[in-house]
C-alpha positions in Angstrom: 0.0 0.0 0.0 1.3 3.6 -0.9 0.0 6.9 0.2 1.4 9.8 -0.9 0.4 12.8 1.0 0.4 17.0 0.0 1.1 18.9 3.1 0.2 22.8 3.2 2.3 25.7 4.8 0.5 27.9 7.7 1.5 29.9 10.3 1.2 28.3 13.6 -1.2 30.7 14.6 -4.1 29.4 11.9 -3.1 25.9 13.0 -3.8 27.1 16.6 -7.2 28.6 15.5 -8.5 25.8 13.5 -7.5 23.3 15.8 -9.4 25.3 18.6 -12.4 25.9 15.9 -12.9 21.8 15.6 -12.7 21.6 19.2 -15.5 23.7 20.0 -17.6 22.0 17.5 -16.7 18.4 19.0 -17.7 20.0 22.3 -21.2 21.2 20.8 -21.9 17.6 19.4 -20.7 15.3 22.0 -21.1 13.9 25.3 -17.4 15.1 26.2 -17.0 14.7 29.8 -20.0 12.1 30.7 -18.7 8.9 30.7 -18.5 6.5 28.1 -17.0 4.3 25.6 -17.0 6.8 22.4 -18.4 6.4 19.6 -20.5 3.1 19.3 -21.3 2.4 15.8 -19.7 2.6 12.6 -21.3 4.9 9.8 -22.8 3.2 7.5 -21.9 3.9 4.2 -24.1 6.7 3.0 -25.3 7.4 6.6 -24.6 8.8 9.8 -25.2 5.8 12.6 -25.9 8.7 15.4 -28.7 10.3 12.6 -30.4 7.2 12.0 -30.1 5.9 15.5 -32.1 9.5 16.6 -34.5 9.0 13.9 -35.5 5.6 15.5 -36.4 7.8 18.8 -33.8 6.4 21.0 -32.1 9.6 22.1 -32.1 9.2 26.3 -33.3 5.5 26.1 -31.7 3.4 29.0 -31.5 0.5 30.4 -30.0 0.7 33.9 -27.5 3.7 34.3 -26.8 3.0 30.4 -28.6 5.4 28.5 -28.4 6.8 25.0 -26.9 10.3 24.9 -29.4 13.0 24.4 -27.0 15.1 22.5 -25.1 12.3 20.3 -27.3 9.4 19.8 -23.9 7.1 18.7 -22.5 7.5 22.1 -23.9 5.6 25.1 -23.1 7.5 28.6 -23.0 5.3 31.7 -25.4 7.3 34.1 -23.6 6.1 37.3 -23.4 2.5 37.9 -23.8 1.0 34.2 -23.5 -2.8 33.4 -21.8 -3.8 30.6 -24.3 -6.1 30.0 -26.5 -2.9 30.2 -24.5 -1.2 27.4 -24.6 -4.5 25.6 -28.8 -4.9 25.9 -28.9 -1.1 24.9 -27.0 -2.0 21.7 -28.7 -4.4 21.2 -32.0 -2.5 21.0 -30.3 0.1 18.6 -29.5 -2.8 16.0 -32.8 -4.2 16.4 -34.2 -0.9 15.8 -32.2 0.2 13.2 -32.7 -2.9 10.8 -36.5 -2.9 11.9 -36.6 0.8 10.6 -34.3 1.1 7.9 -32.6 -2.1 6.9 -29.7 -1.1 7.8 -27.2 -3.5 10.2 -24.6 -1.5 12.0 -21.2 -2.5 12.6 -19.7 -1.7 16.2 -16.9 0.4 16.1 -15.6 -0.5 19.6 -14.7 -4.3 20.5 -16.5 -6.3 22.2 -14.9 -8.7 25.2 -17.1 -11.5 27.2 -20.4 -13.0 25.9 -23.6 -11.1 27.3 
């Protein structure tokens, strides 16, 4: 495999400002600082898994302390004293609805460890 990259000149104060710029809108989109595991699904290509995972209505859904994020619905937050075999059930639900609703069969992006 070869990659061949083009790199651009700036001065370091752009560099600082954009990087700050992308920060702010990570901060406006998700759950940084509540607890959990990051993003949960792979996009599907063609989609965003945290747009189609909202459209199915599960923004705040938990079960236990593990609940959907209200403000990213690809992330689940662990409320307090979250299971993983809460988070698992939860993800489960999100496939479940997900294929009901659109067919579509996500992917985890993090890796799962244990059977639930």
């Amino acid at each position: 495999m070869n990659v061949c990259l083009k790199l651009e000149e700036k001065k370091k104060e752009k560099i600082i400002e954009e990087i700050r710029n992308f920060m702010n809108e990570r901060r406006k989109k998700q759950p940084l600082g509540e607890k959990s595991a990051g993003s949960i699904f792979k996009n599907p290509e063609g989609y965003y898994a945290g747009k189609i995972i909202e459209e199915c209505g599960l923004k705040g859904f938990c079960i236990g302390d593990a609940c959907i994020s209200k403000k990213h619905a690809n992330f689940i937050i662990n409320k307090g004293k979250a299971k993983s075999s809460d988070i698992y059930k939860v993800m489960e639900v999100i496939e479940e609805k997900v294929k009901d609703k659109f067919g579509i069969e996500l992917v985890p992006e993090i890796k799962i460890i244990g059977k639930f």
